[in-house]
Chimera marker file (.cmm) of the C-alpha trace (Angstrom):
<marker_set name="trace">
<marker id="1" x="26.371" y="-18.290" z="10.854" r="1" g="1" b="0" radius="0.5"/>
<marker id="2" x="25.398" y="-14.296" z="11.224" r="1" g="1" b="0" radius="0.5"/>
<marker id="3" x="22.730" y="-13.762" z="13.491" r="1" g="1" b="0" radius="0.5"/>
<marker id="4" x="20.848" y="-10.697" z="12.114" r="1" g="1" b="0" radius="0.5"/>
<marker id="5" x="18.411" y="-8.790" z="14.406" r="1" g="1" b="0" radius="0.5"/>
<marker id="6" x="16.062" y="-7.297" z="11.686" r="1" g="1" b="0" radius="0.5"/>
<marker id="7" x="15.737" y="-9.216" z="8.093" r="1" g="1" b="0" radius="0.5"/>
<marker id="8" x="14.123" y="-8.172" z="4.823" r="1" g="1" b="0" radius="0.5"/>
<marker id="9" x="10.331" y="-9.024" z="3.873" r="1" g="1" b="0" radius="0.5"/>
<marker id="10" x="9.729" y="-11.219" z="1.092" r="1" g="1" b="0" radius="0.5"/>
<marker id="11" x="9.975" y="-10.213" z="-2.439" r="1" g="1" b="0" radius="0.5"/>
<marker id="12" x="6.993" y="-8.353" z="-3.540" r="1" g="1" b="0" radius="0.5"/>
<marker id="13" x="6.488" y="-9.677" z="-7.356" r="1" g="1" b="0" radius="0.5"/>
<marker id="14" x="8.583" y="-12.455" z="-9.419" r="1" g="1" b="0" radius="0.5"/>
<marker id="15" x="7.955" y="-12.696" z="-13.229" r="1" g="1" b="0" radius="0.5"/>
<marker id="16" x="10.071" y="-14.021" z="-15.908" r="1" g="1" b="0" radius="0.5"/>
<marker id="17" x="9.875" y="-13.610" z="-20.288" r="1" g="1" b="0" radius="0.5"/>
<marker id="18" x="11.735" y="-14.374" z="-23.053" r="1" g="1" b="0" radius="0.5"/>
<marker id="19" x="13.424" y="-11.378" z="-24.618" r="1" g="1" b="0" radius="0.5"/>
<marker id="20" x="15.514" y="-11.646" z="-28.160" r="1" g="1" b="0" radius="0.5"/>
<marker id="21" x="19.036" y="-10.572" z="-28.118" r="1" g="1" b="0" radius="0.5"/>
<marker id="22" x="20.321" y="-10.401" z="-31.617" r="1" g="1" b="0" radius="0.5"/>
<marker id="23" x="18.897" y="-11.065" z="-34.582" r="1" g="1" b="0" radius="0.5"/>
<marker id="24" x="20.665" y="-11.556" z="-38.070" r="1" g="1" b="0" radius="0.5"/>
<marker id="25" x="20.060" y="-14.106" z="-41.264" r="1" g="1" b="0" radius="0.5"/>
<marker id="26" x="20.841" y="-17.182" z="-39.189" r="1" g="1" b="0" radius="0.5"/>
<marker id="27" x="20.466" y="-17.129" z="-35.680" r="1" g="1" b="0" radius="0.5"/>
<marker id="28" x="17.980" y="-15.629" z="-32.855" r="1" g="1" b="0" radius="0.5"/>
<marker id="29" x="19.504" y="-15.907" z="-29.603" r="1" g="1" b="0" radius="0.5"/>
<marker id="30" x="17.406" y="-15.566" z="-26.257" r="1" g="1" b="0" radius="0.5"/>
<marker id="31" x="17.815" y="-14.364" z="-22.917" r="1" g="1" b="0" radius="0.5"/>
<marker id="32" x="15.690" y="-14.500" z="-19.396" r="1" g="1" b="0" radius="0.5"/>
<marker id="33" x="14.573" y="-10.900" z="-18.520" r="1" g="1" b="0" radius="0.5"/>
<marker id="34" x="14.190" y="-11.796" z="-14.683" r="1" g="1" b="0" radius="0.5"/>
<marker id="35" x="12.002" y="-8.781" z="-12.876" r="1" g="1" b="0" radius="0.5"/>
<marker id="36" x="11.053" y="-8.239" z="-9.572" r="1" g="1" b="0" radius="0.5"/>
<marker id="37" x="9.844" y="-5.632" z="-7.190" r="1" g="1" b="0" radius="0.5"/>
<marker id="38" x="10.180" y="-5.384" z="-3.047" r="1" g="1" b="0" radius="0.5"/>
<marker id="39" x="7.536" y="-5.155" z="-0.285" r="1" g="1" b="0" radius="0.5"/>
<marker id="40" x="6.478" y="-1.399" z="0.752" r="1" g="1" b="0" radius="0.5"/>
<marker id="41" x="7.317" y="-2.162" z="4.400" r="1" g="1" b="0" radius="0.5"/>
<marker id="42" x="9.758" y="-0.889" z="6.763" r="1" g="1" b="0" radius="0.5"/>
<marker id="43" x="12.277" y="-4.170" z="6.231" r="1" g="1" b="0" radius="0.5"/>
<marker id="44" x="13.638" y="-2.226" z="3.134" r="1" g="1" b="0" radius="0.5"/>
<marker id="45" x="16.472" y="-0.520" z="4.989" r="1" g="1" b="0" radius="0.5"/>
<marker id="46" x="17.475" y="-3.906" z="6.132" r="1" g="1" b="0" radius="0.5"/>
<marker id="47" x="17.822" y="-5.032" z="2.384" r="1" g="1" b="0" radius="0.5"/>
<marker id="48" x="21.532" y="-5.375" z="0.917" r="1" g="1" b="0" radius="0.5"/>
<marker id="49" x="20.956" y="-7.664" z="-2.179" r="1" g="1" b="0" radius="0.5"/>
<marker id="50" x="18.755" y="-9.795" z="-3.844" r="1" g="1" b="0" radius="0.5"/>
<marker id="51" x="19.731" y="-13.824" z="-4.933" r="1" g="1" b="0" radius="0.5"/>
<marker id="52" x="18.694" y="-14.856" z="-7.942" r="1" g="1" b="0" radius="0.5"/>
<marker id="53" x="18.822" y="-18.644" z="-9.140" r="1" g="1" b="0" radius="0.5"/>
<marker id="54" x="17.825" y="-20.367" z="-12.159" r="1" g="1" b="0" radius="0.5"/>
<marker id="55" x="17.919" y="-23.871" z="-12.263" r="1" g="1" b="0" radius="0.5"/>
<marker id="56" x="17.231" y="-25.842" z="-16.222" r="1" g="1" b="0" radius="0.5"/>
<marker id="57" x="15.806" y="-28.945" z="-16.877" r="1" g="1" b="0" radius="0.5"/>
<marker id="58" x="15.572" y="-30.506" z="-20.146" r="1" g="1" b="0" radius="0.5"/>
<marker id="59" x="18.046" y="-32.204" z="-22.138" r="1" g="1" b="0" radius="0.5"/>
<marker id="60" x="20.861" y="-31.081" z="-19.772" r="1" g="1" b="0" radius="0.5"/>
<marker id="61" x="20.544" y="-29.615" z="-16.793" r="1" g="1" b="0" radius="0.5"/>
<marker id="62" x="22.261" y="-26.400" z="-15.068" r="1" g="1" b="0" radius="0.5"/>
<marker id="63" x="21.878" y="-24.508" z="-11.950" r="1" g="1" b="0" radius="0.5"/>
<marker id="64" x="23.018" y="-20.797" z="-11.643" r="1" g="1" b="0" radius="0.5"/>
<marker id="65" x="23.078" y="-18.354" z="-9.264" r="1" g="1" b="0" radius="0.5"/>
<marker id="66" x="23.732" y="-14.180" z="-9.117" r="1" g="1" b="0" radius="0.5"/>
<marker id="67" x="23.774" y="-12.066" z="-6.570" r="1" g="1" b="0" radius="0.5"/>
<marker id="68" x="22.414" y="-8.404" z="-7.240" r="1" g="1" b="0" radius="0.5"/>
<marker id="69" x="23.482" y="-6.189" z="-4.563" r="1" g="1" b="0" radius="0.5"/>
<marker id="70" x="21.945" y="-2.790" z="-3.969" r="1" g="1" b="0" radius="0.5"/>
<marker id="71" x="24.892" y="0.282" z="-4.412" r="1" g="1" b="0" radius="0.5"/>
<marker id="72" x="22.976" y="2.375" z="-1.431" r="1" g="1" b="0" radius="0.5"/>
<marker id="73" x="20.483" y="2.153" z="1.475" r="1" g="1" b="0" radius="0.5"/>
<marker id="74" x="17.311" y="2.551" z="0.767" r="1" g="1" b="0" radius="0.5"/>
<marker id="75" x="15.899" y="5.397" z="2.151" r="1" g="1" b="0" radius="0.5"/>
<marker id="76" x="12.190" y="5.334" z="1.497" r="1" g="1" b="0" radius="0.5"/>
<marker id="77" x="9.937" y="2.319" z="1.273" r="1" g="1" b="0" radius="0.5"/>
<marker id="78" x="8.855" y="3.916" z="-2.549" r="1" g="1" b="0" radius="0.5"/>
<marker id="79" x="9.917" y="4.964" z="-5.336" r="1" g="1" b="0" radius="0.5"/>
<marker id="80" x="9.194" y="8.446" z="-6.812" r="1" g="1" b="0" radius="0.5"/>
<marker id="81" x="5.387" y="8.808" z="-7.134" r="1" g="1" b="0" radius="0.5"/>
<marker id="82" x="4.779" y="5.965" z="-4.462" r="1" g="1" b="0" radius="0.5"/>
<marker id="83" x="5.456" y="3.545" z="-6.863" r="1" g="1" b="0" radius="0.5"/>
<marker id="84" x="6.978" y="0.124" z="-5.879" r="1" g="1" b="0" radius="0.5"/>
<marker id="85" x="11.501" y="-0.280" z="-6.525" r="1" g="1" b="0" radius="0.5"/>
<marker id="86" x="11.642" y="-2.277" z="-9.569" r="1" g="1" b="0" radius="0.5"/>
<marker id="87" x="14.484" y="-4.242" z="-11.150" r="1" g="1" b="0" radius="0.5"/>
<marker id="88" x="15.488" y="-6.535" z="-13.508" r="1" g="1" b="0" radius="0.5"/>
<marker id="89" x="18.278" y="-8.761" z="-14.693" r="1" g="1" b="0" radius="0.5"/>
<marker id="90" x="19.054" y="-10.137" z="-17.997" r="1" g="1" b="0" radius="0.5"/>
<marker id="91" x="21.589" y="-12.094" z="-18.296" r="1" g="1" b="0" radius="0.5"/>
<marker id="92" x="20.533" y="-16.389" z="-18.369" r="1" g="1" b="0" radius="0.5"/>
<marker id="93" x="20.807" y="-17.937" z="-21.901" r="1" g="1" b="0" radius="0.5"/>
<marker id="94" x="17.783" y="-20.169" z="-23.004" r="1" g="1" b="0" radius="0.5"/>
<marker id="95" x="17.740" y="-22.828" z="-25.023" r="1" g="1" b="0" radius="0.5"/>
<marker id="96" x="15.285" y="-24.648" z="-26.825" r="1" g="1" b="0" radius="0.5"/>
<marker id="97" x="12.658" y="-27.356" z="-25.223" r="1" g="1" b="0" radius="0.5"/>
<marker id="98" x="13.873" y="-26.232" z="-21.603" r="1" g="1" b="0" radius="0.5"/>
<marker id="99" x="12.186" y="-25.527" z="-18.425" r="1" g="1" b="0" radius="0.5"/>
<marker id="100" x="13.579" y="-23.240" z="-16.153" r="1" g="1" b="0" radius="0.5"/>
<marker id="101" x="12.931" y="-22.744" z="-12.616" r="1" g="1" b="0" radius="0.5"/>
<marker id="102" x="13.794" y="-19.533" z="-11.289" r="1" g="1" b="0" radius="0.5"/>
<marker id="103" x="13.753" y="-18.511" z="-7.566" r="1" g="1" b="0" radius="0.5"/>
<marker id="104" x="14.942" y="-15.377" z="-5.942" r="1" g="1" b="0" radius="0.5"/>
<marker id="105" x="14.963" y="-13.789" z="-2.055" r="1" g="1" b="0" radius="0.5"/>
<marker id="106" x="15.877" y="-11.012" z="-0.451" r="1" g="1" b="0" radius="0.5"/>
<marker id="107" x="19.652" y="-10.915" z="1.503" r="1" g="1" b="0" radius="0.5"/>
<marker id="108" x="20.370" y="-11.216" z="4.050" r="1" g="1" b="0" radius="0.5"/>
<marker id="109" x="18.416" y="-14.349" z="4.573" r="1" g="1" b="0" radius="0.5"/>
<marker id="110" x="16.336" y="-15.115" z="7.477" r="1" g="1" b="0" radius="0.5"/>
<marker id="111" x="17.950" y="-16.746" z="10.296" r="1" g="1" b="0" radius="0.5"/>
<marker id="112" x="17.474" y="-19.960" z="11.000" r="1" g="1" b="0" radius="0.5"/>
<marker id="113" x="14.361" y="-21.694" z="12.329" r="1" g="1" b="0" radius="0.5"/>
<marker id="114" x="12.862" y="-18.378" z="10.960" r="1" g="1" b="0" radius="0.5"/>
<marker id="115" x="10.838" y="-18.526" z="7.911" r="1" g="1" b="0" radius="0.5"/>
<marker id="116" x="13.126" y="-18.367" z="4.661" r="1" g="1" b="0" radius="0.5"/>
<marker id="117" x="10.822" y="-16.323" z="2.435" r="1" g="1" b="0" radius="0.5"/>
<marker id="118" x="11.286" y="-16.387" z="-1.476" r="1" g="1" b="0" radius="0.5"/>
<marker id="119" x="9.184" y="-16.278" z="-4.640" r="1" g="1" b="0" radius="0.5"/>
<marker id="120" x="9.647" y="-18.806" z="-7.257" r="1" g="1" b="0" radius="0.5"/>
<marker id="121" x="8.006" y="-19.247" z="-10.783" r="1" g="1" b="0" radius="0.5"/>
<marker id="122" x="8.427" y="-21.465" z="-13.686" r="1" g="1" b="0" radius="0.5"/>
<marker id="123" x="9.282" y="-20.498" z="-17.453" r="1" g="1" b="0" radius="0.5"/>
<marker id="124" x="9.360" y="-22.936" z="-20.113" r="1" g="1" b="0" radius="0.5"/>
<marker id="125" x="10.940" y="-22.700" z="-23.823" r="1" g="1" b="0" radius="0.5"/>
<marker id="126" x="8.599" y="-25.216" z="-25.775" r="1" g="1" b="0" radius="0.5"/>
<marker id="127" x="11.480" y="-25.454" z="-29.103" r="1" g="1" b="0" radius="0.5"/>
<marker id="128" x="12.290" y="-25.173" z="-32.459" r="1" g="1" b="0" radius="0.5"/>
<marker id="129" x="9.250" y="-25.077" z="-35.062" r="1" g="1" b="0" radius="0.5"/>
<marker id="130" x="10.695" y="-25.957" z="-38.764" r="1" g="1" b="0" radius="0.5"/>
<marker id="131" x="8.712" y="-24.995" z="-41.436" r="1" g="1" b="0" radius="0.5"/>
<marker id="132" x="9.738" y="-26.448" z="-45.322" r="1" g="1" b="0" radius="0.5"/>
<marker id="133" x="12.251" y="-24.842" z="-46.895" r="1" g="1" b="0" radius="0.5"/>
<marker id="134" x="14.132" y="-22.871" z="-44.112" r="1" g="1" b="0" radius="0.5"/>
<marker id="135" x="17.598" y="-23.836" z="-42.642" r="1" g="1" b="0" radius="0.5"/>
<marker id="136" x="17.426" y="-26.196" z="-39.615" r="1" g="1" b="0" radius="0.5"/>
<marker id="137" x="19.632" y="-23.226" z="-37.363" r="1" g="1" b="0" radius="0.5"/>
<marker id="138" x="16.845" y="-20.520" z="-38.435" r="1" g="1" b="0" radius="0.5"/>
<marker id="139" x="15.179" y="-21.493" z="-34.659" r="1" g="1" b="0" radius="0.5"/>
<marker id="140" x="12.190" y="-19.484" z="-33.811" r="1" g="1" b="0" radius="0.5"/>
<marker id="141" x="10.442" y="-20.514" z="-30.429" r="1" g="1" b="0" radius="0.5"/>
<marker id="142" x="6.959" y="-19.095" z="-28.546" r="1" g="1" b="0" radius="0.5"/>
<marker id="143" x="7.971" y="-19.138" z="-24.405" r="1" g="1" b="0" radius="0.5"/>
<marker id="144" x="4.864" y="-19.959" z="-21.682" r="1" g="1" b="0" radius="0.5"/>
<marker id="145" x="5.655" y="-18.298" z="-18.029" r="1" g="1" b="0" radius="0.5"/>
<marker id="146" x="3.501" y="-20.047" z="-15.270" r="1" g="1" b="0" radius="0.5"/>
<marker id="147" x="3.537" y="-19.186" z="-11.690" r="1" g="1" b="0" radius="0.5"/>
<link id1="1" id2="2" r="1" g="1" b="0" radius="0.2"/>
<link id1="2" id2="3" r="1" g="1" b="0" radius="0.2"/>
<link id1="3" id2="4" r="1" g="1" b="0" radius="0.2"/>
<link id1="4" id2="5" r="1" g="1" b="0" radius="0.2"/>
<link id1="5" id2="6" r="1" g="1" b="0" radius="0.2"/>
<link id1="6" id2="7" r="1" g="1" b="0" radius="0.2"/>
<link id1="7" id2="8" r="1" g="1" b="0" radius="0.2"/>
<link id1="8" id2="9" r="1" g="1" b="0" radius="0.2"/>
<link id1="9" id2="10" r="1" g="1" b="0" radius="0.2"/>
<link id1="10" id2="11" r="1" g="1" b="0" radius="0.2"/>
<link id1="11" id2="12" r="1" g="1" b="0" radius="0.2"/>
<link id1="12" id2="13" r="1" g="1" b="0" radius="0.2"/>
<link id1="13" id2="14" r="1" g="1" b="0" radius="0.2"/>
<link id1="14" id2="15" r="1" g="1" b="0" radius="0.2"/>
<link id1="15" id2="16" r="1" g="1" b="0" radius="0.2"/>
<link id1="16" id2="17" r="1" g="1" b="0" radius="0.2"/>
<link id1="17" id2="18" r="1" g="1" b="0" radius="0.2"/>
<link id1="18" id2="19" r="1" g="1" b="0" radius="0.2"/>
<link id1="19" id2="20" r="1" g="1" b="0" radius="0.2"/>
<link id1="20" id2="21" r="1" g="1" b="0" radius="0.2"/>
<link id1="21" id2="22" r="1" g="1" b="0" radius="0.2"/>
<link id1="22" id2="23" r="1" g="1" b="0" radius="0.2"/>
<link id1="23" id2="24" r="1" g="1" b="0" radius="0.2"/>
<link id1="24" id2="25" r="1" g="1" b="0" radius="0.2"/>
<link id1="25" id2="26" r="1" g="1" b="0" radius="0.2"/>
<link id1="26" id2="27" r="1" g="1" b="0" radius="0.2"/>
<link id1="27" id2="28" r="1" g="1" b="0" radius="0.2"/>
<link id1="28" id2="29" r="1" g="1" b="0" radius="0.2"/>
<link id1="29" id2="30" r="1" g="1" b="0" radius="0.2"/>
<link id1="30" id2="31" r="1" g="1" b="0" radius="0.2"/>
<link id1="31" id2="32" r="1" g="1" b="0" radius="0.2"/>
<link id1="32" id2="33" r="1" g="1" b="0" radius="0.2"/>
<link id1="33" id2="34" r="1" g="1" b="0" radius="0.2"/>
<link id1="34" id2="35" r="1" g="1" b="0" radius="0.2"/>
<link id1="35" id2="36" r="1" g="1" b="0" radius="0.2"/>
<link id1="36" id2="37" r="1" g="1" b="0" radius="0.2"/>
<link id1="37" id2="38" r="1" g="1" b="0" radius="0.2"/>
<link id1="38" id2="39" r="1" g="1" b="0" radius="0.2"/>
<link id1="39" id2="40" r="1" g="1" b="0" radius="0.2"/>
<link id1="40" id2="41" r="1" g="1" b="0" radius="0.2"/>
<link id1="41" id2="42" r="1" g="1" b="0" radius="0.2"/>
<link id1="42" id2="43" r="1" g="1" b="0" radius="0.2"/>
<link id1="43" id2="44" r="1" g="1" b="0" radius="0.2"/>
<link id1="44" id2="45" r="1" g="1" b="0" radius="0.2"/>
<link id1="45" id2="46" r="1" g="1" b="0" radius="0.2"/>
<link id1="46" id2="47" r="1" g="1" b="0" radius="0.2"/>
<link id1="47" id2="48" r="1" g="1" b="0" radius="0.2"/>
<link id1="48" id2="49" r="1" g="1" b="0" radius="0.2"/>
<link id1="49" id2="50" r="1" g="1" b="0" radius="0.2"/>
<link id1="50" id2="51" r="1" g="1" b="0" radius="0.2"/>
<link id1="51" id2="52" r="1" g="1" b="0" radius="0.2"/>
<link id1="52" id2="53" r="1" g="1" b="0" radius="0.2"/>
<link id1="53" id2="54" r="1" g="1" b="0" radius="0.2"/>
<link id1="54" id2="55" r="1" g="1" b="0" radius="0.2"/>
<link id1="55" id2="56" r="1" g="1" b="0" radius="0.2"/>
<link id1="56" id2="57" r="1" g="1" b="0" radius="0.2"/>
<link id1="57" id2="58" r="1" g="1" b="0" radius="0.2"/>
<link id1="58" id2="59" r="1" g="1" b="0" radius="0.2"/>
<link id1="59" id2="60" r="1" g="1" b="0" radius="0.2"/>
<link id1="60" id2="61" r="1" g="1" b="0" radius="0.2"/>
<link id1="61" id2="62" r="1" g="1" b="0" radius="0.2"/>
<link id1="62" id2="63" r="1" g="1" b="0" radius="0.2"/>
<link id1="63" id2="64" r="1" g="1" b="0" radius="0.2"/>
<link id1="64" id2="65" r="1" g="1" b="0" radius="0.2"/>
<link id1="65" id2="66" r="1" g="1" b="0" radius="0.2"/>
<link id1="66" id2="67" r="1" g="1" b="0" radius="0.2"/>
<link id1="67" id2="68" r="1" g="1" b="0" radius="0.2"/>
<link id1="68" id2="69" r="1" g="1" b="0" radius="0.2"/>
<link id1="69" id2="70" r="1" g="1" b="0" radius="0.2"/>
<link id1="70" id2="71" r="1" g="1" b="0" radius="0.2"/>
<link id1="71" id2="72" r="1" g="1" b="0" radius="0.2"/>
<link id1="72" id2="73" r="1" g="1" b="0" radius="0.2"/>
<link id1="73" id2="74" r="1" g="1" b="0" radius="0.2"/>
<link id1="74" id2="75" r="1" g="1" b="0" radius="0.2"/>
<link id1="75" id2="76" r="1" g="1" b="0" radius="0.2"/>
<link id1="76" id2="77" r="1" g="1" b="0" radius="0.2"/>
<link id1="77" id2="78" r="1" g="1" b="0" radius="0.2"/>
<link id1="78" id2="79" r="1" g="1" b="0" radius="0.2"/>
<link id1="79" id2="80" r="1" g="1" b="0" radius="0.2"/>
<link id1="80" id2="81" r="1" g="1" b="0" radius="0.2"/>
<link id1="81" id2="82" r="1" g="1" b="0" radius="0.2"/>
<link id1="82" id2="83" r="1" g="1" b="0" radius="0.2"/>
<link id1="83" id2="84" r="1" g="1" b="0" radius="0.2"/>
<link id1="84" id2="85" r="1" g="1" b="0" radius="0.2"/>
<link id1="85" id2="86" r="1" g="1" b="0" radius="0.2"/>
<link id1="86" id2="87" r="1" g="1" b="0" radius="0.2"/>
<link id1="87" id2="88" r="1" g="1" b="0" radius="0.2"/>
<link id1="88" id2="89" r="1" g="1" b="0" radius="0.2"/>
<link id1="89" id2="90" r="1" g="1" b="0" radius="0.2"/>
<link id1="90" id2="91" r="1" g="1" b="0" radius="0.2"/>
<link id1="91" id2="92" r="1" g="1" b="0" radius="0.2"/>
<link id1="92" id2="93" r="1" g="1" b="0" radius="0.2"/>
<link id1="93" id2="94" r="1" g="1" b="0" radius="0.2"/>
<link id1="94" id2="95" r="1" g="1" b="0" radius="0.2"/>
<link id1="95" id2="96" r="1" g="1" b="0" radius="0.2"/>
<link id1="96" id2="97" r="1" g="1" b="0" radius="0.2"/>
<link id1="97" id2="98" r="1" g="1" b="0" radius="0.2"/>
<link id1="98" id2="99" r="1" g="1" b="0" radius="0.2"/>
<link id1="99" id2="100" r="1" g="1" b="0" radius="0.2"/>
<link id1="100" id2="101" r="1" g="1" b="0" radius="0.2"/>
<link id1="101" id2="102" r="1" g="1" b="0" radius="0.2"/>
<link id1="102" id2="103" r="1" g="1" b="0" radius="0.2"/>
<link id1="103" id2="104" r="1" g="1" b="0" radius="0.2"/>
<link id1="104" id2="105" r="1" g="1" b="0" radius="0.2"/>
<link id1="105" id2="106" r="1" g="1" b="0" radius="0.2"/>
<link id1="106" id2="107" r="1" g="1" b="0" radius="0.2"/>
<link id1="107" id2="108" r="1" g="1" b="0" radius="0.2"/>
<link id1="108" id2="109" r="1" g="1" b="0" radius="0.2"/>
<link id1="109" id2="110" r="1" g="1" b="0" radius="0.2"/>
<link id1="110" id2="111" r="1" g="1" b="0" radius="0.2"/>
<link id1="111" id2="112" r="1" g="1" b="0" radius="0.2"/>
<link id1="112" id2="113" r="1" g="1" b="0" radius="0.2"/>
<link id1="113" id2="114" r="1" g="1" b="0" radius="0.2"/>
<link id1="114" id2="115" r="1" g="1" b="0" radius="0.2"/>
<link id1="115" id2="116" r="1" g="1" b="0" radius="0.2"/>
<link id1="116" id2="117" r="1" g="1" b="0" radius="0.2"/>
<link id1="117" id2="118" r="1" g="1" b="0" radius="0.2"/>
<link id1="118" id2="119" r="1" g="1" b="0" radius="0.2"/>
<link id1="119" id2="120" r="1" g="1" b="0" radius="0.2"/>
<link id1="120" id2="121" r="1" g="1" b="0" radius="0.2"/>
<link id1="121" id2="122" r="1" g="1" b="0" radius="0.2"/>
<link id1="122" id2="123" r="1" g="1" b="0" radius="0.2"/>
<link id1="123" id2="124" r="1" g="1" b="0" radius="0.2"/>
<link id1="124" id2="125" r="1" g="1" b="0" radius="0.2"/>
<link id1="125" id2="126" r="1" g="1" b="0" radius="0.2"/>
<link id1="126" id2="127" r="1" g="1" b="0" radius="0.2"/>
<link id1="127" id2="128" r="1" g="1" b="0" radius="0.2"/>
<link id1="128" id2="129" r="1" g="1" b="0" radius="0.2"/>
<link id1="129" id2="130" r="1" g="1" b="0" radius="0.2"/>
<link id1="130" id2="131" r="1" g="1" b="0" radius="0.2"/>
<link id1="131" id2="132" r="1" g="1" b="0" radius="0.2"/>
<link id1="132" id2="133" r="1" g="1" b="0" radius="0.2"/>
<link id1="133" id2="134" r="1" g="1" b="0" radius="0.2"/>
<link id1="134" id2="135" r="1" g="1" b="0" radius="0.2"/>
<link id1="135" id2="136" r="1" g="1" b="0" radius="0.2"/>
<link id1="136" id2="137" r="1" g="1" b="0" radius="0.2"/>
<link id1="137" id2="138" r="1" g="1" b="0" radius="0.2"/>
<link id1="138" id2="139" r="1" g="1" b="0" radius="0.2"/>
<link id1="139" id2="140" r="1" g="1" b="0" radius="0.2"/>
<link id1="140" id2="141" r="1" g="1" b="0" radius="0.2"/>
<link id1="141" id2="142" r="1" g="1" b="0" radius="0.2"/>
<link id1="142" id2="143" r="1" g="1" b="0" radius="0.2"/>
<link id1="143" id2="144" r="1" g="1" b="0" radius="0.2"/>
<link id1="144" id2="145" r="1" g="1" b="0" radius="0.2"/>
<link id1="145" id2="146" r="1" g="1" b="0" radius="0.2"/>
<link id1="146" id2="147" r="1" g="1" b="0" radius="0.2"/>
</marker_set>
């Protein structure tokens, strides 16, 4: 195990929706659009990555994890017009009736017996809603994000 002198803050903000990814005359598939942006504090030249896991739980369940690393150092603790960094990922399929738990923290991790921090949220795919007369794989579904 890496001892590291200096370790990233906490993520700032985690929030999670439901974004549409193609859309013809049977089919609407879904992905996660996972954002997130860091602390304004000086720990932001210790950040190399960001660990992003989703876990589902529903009629099967699957765990998943993706490492986005950052290309440079970051050199100031904002963005252009003191604005916080911001990202997202897309990328995690939904399915129908699903909840998802998503968690993410900052790399490298804190050492141990140090606090680990990390933000977590859940997101939840309620299903399919038939209505008469349209085929059963026509599957429109409304998404609820709690935190």
């Amino acid at each position: 195990i890496k001892w590291h002198s200096l370790t990233p803050a906490d993520l700032h903000n985690l929030s999670a929706q439901l974004i549409e990814t193609e859309v013809d005359t049977h089919f609407r598939s879904y992905l996660i659009n996972i954002s997130w942006s860091l602390s304004m504090d000086a720990s932001i030249k210790e950040l190399t990555a960001t660990k992003i896991c989703v876990m589902s739980i529903g009629t099967r369940e699957h765990f998943e994890c993706i490492r986005c690393n950052y290309t440079e150092k970051f050199q100031s603790q904002t963005m252009f017009g003191n604005r916080r960094w911001q990202f997202h990922y897309i990328g995690f399929p939904v399915e129908p009736e699903m909840f998802y738990s998503i968690s993410a923290y900052n790399l490298p991790p804190a050492n141990i017996y140090e606090d680990s921090p990390s933000k977590s949220i859940m997101l939840t795919s309620p299903g399919c809603f038939e209505k008469l007369g349209i085929n059963k794989n026509k599957c429109i579904f409304m998404f609820k994000q709690t935190a």
